[in-house]
Every structure is written in C-alpha cells, then in structure tokens.
C-alpha positions in Angstrom: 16.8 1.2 8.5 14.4 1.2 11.6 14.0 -2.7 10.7 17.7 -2.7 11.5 17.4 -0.5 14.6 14.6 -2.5 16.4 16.2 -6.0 15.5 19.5 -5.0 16.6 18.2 -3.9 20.3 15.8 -6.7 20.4 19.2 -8.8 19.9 21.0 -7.3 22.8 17.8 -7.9 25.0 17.9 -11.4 24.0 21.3 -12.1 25.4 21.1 -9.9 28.6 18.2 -12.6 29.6 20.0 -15.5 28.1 23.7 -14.9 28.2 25.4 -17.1 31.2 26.6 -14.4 33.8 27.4 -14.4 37.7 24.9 -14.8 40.6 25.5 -12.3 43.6 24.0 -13.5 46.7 20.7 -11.4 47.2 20.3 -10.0 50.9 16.8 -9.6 52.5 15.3 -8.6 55.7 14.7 -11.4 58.3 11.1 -12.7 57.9 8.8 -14.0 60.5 6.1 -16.5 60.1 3.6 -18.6 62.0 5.8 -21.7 61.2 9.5 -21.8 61.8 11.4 -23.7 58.7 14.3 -25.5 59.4 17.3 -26.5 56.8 18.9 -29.0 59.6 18.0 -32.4 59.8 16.6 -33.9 62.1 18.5 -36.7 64.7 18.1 -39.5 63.3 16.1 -42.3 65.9 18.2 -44.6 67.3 16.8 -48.1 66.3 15.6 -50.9 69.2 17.9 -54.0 69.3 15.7 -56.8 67.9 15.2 -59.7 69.9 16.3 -62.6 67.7 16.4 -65.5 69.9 13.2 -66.6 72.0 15.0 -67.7 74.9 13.4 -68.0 78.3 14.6 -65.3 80.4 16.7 -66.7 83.4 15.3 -67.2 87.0 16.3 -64.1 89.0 15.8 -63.9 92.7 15.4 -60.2 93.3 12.1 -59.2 93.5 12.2 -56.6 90.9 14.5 -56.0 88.0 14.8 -54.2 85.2 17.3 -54.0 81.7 17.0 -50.8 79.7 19.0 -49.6 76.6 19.5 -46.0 77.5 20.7 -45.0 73.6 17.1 -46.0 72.1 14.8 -45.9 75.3 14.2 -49.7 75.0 12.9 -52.0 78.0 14.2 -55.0 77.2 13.4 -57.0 80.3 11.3 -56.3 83.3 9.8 -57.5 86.5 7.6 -56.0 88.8 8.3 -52.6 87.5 6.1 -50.8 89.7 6.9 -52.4 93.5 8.0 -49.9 95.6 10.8 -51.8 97.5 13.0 -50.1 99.7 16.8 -49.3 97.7 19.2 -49.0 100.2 22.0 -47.2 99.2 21.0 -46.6 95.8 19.4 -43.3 97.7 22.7 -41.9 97.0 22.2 -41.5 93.3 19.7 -39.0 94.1 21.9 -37.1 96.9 24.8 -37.1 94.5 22.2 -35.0 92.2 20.9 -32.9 94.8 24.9 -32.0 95.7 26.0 -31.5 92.2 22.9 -29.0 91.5 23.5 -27.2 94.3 26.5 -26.3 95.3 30.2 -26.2 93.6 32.3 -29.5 93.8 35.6 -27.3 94.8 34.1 -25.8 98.0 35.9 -26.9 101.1 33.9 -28.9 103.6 35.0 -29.4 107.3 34.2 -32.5 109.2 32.1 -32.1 112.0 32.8 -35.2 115.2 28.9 -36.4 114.8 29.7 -37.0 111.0 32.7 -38.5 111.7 31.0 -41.7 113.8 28.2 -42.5 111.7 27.5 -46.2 112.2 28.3 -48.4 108.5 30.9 -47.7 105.8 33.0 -45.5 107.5 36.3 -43.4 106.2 37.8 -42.7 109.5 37.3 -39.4 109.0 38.6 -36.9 112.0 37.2 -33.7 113.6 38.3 -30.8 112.0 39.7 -32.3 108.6 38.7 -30.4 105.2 37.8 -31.7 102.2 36.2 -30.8 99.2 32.8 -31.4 98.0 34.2 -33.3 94.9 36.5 -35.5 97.5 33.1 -36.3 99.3 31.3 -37.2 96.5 34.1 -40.0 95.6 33.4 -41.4 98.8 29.9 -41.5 98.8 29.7 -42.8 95.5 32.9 -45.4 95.2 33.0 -47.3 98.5 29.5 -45.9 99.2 30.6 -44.1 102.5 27.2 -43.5 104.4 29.2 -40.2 106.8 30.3 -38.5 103.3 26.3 -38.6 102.6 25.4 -37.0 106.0 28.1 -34.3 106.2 27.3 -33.4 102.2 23.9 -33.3 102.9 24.2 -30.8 105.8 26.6 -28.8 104.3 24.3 -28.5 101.2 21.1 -27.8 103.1 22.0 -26.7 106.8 20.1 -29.8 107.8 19.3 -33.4 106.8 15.6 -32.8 106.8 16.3 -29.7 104.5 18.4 -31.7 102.3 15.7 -34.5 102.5 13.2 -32.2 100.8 15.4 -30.7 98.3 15.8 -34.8 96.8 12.2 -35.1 97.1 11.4 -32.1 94.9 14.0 -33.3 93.0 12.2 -36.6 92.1 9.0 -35.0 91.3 10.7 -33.0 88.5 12.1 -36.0 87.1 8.5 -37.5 87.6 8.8 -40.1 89.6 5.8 -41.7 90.6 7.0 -44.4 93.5 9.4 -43.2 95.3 10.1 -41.1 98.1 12.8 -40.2 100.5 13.4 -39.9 104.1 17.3 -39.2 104.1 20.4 -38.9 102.0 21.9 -42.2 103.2 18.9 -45.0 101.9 18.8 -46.7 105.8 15.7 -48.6 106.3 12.5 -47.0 106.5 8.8 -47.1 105.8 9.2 -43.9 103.5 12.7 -44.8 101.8 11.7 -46.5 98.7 11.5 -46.1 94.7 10.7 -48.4 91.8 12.4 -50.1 88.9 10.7 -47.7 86.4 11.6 -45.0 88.3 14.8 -45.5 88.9 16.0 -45.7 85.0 14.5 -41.7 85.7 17.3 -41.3 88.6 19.7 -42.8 86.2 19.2 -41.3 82.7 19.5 -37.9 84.6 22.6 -39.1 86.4 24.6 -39.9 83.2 24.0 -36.5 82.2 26.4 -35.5 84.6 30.2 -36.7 83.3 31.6 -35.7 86.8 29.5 -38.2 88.5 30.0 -40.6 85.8 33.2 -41.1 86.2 33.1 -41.1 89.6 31.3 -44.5 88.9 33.0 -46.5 86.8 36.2 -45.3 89.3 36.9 -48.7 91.1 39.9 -47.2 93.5 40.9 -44.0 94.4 42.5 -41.8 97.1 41.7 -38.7 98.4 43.5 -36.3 101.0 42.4 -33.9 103.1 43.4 -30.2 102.5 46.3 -29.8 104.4 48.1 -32.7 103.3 47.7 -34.6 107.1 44.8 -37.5 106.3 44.7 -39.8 103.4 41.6 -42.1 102.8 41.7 -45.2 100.3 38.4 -45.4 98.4 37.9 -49.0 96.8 34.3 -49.5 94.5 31.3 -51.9 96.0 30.8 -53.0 92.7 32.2 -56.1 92.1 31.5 -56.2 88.6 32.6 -53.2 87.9 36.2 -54.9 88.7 35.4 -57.9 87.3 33.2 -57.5 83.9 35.5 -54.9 81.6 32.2 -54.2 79.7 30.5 -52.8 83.1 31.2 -48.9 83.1 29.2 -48.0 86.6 26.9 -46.9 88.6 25.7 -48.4 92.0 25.5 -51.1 94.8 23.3 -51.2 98.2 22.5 -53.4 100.9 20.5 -53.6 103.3 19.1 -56.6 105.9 15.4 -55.3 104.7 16.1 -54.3 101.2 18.4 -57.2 100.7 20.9 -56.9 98.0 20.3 -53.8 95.4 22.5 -53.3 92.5 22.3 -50.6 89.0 24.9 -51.6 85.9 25.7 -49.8 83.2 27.5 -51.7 80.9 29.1 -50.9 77.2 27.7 -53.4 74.9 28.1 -52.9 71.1 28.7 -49.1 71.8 25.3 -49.1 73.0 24.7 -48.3 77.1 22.7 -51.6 78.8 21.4 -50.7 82.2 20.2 -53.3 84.8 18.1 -52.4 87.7 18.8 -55.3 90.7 16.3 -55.0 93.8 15.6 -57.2 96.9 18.3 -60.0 95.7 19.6 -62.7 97.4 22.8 -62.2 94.8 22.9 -59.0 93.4 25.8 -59.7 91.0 24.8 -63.1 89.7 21.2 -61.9 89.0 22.8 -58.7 87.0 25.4 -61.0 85.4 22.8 -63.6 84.2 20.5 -60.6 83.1 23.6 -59.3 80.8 24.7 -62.3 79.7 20.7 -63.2 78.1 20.7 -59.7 76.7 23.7 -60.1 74.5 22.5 -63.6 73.4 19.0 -62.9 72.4 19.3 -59.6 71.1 21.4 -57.6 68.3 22.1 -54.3 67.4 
C-alpha cells in the first residue's frame, strides 16, 4: 500500500514538470551592468558605388573640385582638396547656418537705408519695409541677394563683425581646417576662403536643415513685405538647377578673384552626388561634365 502511495505522488510530480502549461511573463528589477546590451540592430552601412569603368576623368578648369556621395561618405573624385581659394558667395552657406541656429525664421526684420544700397545683387529693398527672417533667407540663398546677408547678419549679431565671429566658431565646430571668414557676404578678401574638403563639412551640416534645403532646390519665388505694400521676385543663380531635373540644390558664387564657384547636389539612383566647383572659368560645364563621368563610371 505505501508502494502505491509513493508511486502515485511520484506520478503527479512527473507531470507537473512535464505536462505542457502556460508561460506568464516573469517581471524583474532593472539591472545595471558595466556593458550596455542592445536587442536593436544596428544601421546597416551604406555600401560605396563601385567604380566599373576606368575612364579618364574629364579636364576641368577650376582649380579645385570635388564629387562626394553624401549617403556612404564616398569621395569619388578630387582635386586640390586642400587649396584654400577664396569662395565667393558660397560664404552664404555658412551665414544661412549661423541665422538658422540663432534666431527664429518668423521674427520680423526691418530694413535699415545702408542695407538697402548695398553694391551687387540687389532686391530693391526700401527703408522701413519688414520682413521676416525666413523671407531673408530666400533671398540670400535663391537669387543670392548680398543686402539680405548684411541686414540678417546684423540683425542676428548687432554687428557684422559679431556675426563674423559667430560663423567662425561655427566652422571650428564642424572642424574645418582651411577656411576662415571675414563677412557674411563672401566679397574678396585675403581672409575669406575655405577648401574643397571642407566645404562637403559646410554642406553635410547644411542638409541637415530641411528649411534651408528647400530653400535650395527653390528656383523662383516671391516674397512680400509685412504689410502687403513691396513684392520682390526671387529667381535661382543656379542654372542647372533649372536645367538638369536630377540637380536638387545648393549654391552658386562669383567673383572677379574667385572666378566662378559652384556646389550641386543632385539625386542620382536615390543616392545624393555632391560637386564642389571652385576658381572655374565655367562653373556649370565643369559640374555637368563631373556628373555626367560619375554616372558613367560608377554604379550603385
């Protein structure tokens, strides 16, 4: 009878352990350790394009260029990448990310007379009108309207030479290593100038800004002052920007000493090619002819 007993509890043991039943979730405190485990995965690298064609680059005739696929981080042509020419008014790249860091793009600006008669391209704009900061910006950065620069960069910084030291701090948080600044516009002088290499910096932190992004790849616009009295027509510098559908941006300049300067961004294979242009004698046919050997001797 006690045989009976013990083999009959053994039994039920057996299928307690054995028989299929429900798991509950089991809670426990948080736990911290030296190393941090993560379930996530991580991003997965985005791949180089291979170069499958050895074809001789073409003959440029800026001084310095450079073609940069901003998804994987891949130079894919260079020249000269570390001449520090002088970039014209690519300098507004940099004030555009001194303006949008620092103050709010609906803010109401009022036009001064001095800002309104700055020598080059011009809005007409009159004593007295408001704008807003965002309305500025478009005209800085689509036509390339050198008095939007100045009257941004004093209402920013109370001063040009203020605002000239807020872009030069600027640049040495991005790192970069060849260029400097001497005012928001990019006229001609001794300490005005970047490099290729650093410039692909300027831009990478630019795109990261969709406001100023499509600002552009914007090729015409109007904006109008605050009470409804002036209306300015803002038509893009970049020419191939209207006439390449793939070019999305960003920037043109021109100087007599810088010569002709010129950054694309263009949407190739839904990958973003930037070309760096500086100290042409064409700006648009050396970027053209830089594109057009990319997509030939590369794929994605």
């Amino acid at each position: 009878m006690l045989n009976k007993i013990i083999y009959t509890i053994l039994g039920f043991g057996l299928a307690i352990v054995f028989f299929p039943h429900t798991a509950k979730d089991q809670v426990r405190p948080p736990q911290v350790s030296g190393v941090a485990v993560s379930r996530a995965k991580a991003p997965q690298a985005i791949t180089a394009p291979e170069l499958v064609l050895n074809l001789t680059p073409p003959a440029l005739t800026a001084k310095a260029a450079l073609a940069y696929d901003l998804e994987s981080g891949s130079i894919l042509y260079s020249k000269n990448m570390d001449q520090a020419l002088s970039i014209a008014s690519l300098t507004k790249l940099m004030t555009a990310l001194v303006v949008v860091e620092q103050t709010d793009l609906q803010n109401t600006v009022v036009v001064d007379l001095p800002d309104s008669k700055i020598v080059g391209i011009n809005l007409g704009l009159t004593a007295g009108e408001e704008l807003k900061v965002a309305d500025l910006l478009s005209a800085m950065l689509i036509p390339s309207s050198n008095n939007a620069a100045l009257i941004l960069s004093k209402y920013v910084a109370g001063d040009e030479a203020k605002f000239v030291e807020l872009m030069n701090e600027q640049a040495r948080k991005l790192g970069l290593r060849g260029t400097r600044f001497s005012n928001p516009v990019g006229w001609d002088t001794d300490d005005n100038h970047s490099t290729v290499q650093d410039l692909i910096l300027v831009v990478k932190e630019f795109v990261k800004h969709p406001e100023l992004t499509q600002l552009v790849r914007t090729a015409r616009m109007e904006i109008v002052s605050l009470d409804g009295k002036y209306t300015h027509q803002l038509l893009t510098t970049n020419q191939l920007l209207l006439n390449n559908p793939e070019v999305v941006g960003i920037k043109t300049g021109w100087t007599s000493k810088a010569l002709g300067n010129l950054i694309i961004m263009a949407n190739h294979n839904q990958r973003r090619v930037v070309t760096i242009i500086l100290g042409s004698e064409n700006r648009e046919q050396d970027s053209q002819k830089l594109l057009d050997w990319i997509e030939t001797v590369y794929i994605w």
